[in-house]
C-alpha positions as CSV (number, residue, x, y, z in Angstrom):
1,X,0.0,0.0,0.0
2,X,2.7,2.1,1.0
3,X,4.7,1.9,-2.6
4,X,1.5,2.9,-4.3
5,X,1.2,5.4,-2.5
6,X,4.6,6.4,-3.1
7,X,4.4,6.2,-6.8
8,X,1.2,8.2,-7.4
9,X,2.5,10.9,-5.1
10,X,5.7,11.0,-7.0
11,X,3.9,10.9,-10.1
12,X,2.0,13.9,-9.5
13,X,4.9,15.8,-7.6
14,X,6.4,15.7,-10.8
15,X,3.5,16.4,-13.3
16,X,2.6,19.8,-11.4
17,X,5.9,21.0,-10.7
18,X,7.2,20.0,-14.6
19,X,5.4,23.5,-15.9
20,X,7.3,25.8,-13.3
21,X,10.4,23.8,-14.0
22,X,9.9,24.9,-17.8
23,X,9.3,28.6,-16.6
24,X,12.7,28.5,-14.3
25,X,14.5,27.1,-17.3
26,X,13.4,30.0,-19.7
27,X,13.6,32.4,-17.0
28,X,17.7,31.5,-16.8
29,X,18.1,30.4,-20.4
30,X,17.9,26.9,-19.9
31,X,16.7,26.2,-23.4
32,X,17.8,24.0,-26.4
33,X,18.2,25.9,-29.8
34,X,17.1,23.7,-32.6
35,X,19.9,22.9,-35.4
36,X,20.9,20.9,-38.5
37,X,20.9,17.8,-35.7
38,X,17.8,17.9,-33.9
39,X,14.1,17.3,-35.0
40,X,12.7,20.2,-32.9
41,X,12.2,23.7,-34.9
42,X,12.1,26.4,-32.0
43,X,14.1,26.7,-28.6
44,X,12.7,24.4,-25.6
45,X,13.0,24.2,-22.3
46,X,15.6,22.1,-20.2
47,X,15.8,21.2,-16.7
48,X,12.7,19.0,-16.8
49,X,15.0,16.2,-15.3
50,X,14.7,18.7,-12.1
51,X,11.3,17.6,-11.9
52,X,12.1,13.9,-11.9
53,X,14.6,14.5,-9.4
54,X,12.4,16.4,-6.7
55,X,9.9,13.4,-7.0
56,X,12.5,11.0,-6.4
57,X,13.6,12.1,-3.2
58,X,10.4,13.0,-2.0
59,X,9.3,9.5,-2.6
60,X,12.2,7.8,-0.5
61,X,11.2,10.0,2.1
62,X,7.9,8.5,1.8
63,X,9.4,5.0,2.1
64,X,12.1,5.3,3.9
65,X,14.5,2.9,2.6
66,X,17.3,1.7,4.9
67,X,20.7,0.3,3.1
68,X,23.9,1.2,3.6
69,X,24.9,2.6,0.2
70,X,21.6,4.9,-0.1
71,X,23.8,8.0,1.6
72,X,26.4,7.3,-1.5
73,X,23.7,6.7,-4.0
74,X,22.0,10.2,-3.1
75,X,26.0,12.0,-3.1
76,X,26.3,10.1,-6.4
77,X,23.1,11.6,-7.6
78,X,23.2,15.1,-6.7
79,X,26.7,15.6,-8.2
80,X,25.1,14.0,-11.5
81,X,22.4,16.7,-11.5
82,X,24.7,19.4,-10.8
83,X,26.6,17.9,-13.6
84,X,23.5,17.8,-16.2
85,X,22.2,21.2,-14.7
86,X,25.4,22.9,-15.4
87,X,25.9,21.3,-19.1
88,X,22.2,22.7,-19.8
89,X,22.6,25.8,-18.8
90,X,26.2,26.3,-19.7
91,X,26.7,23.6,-22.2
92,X,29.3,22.0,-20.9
93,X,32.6,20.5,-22.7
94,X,32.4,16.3,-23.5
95,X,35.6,16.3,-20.9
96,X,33.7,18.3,-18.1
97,X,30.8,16.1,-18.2
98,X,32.9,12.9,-18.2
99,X,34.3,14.0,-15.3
100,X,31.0,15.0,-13.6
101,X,30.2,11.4,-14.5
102,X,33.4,9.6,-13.3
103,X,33.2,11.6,-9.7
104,X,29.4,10.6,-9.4
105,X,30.1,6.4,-10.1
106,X,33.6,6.8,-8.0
107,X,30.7,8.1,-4.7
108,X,28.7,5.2,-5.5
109,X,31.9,2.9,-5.6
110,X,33.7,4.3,-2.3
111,X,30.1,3.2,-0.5
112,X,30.7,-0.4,-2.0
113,X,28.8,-0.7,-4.9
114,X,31.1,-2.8,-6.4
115,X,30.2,-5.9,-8.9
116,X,32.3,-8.4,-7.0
117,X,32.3,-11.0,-9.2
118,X,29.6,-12.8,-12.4
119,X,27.7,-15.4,-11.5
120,X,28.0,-18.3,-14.5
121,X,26.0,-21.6,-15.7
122,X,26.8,-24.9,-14.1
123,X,27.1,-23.0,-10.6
124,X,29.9,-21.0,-11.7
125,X,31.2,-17.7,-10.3
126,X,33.8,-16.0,-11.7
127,X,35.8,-13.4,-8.9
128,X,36.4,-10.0,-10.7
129,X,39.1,-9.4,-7.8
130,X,40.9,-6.0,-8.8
131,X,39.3,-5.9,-11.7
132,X,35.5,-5.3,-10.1
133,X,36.3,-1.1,-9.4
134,X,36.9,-0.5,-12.9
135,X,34.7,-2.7,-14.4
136,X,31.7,-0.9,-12.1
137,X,32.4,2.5,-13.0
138,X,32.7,1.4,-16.5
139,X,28.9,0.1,-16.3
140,X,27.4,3.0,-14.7
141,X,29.5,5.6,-17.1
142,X,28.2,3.4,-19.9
143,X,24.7,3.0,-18.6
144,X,24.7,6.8,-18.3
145,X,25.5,8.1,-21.6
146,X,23.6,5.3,-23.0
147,X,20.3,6.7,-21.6
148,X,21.9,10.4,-22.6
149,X,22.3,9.1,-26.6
150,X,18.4,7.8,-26.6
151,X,17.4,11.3,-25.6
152,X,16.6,12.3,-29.1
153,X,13.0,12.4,-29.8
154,X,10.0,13.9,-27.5
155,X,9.0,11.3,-24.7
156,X,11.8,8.6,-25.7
157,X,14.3,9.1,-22.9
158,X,11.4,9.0,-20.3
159,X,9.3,6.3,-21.7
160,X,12.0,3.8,-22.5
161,X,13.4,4.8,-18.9
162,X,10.1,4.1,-17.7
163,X,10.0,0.4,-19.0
164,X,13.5,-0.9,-18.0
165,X,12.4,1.0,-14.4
166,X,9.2,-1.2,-14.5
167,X,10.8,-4.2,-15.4
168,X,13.5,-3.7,-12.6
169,X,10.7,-2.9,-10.0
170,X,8.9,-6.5,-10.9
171,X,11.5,-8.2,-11.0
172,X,12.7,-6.9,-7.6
173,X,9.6,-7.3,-5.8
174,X,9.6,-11.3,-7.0
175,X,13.1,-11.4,-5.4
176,X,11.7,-9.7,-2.4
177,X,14.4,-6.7,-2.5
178,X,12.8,-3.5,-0.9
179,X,15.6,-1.3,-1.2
180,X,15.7,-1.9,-5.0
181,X,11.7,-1.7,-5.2
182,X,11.8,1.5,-3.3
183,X,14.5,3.2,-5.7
184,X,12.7,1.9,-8.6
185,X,9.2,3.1,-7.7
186,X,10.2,6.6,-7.1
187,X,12.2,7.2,-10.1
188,X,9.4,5.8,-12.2
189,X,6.5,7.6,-10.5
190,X,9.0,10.5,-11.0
191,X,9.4,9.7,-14.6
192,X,5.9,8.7,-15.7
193,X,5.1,12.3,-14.3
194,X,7.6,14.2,-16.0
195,X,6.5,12.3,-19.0
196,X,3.0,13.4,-19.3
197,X,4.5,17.1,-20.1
198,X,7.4,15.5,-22.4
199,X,5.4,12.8,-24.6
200,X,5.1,14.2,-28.5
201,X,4.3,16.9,-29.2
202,X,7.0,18.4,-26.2
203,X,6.7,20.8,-23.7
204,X,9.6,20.6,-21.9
205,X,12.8,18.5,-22.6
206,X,14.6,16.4,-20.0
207,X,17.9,17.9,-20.6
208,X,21.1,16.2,-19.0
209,X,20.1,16.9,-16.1
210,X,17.2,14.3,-16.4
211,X,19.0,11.9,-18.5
212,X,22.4,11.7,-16.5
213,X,20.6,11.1,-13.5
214,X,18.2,8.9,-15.1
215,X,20.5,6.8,-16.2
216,X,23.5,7.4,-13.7
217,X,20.4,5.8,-11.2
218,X,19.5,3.2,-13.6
219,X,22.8,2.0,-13.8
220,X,23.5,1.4,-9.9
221,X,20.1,0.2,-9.8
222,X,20.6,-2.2,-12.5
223,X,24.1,-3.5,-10.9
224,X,22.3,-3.8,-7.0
225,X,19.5,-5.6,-8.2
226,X,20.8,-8.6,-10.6
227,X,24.0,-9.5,-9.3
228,X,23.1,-12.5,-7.4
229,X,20.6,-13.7,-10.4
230,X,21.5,-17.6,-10.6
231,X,22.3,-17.8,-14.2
232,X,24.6,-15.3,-15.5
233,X,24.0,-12.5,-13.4
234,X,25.0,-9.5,-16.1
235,X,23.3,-10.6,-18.5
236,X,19.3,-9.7,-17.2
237,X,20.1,-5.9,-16.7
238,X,21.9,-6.1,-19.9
239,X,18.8,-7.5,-21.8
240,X,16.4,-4.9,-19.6
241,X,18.6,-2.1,-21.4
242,X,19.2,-3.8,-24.7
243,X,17.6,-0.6,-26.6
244,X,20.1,2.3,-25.1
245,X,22.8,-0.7,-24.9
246,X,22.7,-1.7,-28.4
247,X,21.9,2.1,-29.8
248,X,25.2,2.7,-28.0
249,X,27.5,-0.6,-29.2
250,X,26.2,0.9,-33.3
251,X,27.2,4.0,-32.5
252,X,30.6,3.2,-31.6
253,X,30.9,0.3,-34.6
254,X,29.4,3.1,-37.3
255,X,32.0,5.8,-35.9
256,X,35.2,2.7,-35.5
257,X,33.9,2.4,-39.3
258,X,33.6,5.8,-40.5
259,X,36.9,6.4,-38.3
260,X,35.2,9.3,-36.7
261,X,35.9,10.0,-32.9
262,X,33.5,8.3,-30.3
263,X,32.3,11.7,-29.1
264,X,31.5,12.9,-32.8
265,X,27.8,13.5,-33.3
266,X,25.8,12.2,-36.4
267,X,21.7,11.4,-37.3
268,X,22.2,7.7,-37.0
269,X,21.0,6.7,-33.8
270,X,18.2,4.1,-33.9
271,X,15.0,6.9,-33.7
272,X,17.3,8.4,-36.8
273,X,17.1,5.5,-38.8
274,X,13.3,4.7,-38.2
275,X,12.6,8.0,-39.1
276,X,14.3,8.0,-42.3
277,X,12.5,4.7,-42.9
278,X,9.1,6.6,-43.3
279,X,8.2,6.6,-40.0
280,X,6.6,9.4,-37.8
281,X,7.9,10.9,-34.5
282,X,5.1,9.7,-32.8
283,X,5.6,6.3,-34.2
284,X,9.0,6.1,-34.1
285,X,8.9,6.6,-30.1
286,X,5.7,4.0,-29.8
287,X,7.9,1.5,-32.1
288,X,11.2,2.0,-29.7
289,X,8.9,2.0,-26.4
290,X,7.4,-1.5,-28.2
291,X,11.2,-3.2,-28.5
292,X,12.0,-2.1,-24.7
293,X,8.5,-3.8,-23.7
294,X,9.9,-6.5,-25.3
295,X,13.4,-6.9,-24.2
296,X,11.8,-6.3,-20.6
297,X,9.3,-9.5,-21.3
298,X,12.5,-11.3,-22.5
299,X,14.5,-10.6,-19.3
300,X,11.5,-12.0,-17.2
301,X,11.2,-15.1,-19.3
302,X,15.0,-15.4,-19.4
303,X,15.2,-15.5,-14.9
304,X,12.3,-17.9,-15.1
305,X,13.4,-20.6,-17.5
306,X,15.7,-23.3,-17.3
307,X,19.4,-23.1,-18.0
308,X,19.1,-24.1,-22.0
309,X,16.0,-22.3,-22.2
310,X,18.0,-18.5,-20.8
311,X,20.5,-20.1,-23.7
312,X,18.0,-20.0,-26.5
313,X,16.5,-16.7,-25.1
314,X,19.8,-15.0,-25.1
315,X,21.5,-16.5,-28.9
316,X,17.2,-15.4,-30.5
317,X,18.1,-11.6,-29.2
318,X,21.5,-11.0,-30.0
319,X,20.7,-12.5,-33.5
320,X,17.7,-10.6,-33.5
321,X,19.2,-7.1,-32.8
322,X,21.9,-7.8,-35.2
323,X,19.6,-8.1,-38.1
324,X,17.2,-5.1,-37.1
325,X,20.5,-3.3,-36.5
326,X,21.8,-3.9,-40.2
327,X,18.2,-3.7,-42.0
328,X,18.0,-0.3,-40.9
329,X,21.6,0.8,-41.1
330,X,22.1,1.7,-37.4
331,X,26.0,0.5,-37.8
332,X,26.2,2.3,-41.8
333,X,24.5,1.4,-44.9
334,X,27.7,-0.5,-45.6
335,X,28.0,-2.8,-42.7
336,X,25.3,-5.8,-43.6
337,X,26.9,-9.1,-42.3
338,X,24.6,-11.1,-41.6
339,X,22.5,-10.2,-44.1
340,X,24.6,-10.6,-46.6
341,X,25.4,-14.2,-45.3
342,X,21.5,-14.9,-45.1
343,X,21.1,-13.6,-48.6
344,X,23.6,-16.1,-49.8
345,X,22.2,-19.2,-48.6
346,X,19.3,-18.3,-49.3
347,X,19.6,-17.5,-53.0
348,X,21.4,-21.2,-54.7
349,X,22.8,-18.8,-57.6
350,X,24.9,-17.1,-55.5
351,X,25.9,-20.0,-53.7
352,X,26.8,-22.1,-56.7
């Protein structure tokens, strides 16, 4: 009783709060001038990741979570909004925000969030040892930007944020985890709230200050809350995210490709490509908010199921993703593997 009341009250904390958020943001400037990159035509506000923010404190007030790495996590989050407040305002450089970034996942890690070690098949474990510092702050950094990149069309950010934080809370409530239930519910009530005023056509954008922190949280949460899964303990959060995770992974292949620098920006993210396929902005989100729905379905089926079962699950999406992924050019019109290998086989003049 008490979560639902936690996430309606966050939900609405952050639905009436969004429109004086948007005022504050003009009011100081806070605003994102359209360009040659981005699909809006006239300067919106920023900050609305403010809103989210509020309601997600307000709601661990409300349910009062007791852990010992919620005083790191909270640090961890307030330097990440200060981080994403100041690049929205000021605009920050790629090297200042990195390091916003790096000093928010290094709170979380001196707290001991650390991802000690991978549980395997067969009852295996394999002990990360010195290797489990870097190896966390590499996941949240990655999870982080990889929330950030998605932020490209009205309502993505926040609605594909809101699935992979419903599929988290599920999935921690079967396991019985309140501390990750907790986090999860107020970020989403937060979220779904914020995304009432965000959902096409826009009235507000998230700006870094709601995506970092969005995805700086999803990233610890994601890490707290799977790594003593049974079977391959890495791999559910990494199927919850496969959207921002694989958008990511493409982006990095098209730019090794194109030998561009990692931080270079282009129009090839995956809501690029389906737009250039003929689809709408509205559709383009629904169709992207479909695939996380799916990939969150998948990581439920994948804790459920028998060892050889997760196997199948796991070999069906990767081969999956790699053939939407080259069918609509999201590594370059260029790089078509597996297509190319299917069209072979499946054409006997060729293959003669």
């Amino acid at each position: 009783m008490t979560t639902a009341f936690a996430l309606v009250t966050c939900f609405f904390i952050s639905l009436f709060l969004t429109p004086f958020v948007k005022k504050f943001a003009h009011w100081i400037g806070a605003t994102d001038q359209p360009n040659h990159r981005k699909v809006h035509k006239k300067a919106m506000a920023r900050l609305g990741g403010l809103s989210i923010y509020i309601a997600f404190i307000v709601g661990l007030l409300i349910l009062q979570p007791e852990n010992e790495y919620l005083p790191y996590i909270l640090i961890g989050g307030f330097i990440i909004i200060v981080t994403g407040f100041l690049d929205d305002l000021y605009e920050l450089s790629a090297k200042w925000k990195l390091f916003g970034q790096i000093l928010a996942a290094v709170a979380v890690v001196i707290g001991g969030v650390h991802l000690e070690f991978i549980n395997l098949p067969f009852d295996g474990r394999l002990e990360l040892g010195w290797f489990s510092i870097p190896i966390t702050l590499l996941w949240i950094i990655g999870i982080t930007n990889a929330i950030n990149l998605i932020d490209g069309l009205d309502g993505l950010a926040a609605g594909v944020s809101s699935i992979v934080l419903t599929t988290i809370s599920v999935l921690a409530i079967v396991q019985g985890d309140i501390f990750i239930v907790a986090l999860g519910i107020a970020l989403l009530g937060g979220t779904l709230g914020f995304l009432v005023h965000n959902f096409h056509p826009a009235k507000i954008f998230m700006g870094d200050t709601g995506a970092l922190f969005l995805g700086f949280m999803i990233g610890v949460i994601s890490l707290l809350g799977f790594k003593n899964v049974t079977i391959f303990s890495l791999v559910v959060p990494v199927i919850i995210l496969a959207v921002p995770i694989s958008d990511t992974l493409f982006a990095i292949i098209r730019r090794f490709v194109n030998k561009q620098p990692l931080s270079a920006p282009d129009k090839s993210h995956l809501h690029h490509c389906l737009l250039r396929f003929g689809y709408s902005h509205r559709q383009t989100v629904l169709i992207i908010y479909a695939l996380s729905a799916f990939f969150g379905l998948a990581a439920v089926l994948f804790t459920i199921s028998t060892l050889w079962v997760s196997l199948v699950i796991l070999l069906v999406l990767l081969i999956g993703i790699e053939l939407l992924a080259e069918r609509i050019g999201l590594a370059g019109n260029e790089y078509r593997p597996m297509l190319r290998l299917v069209s072979r086989f499946g054409n006997p003049t060729k293959r003669s």
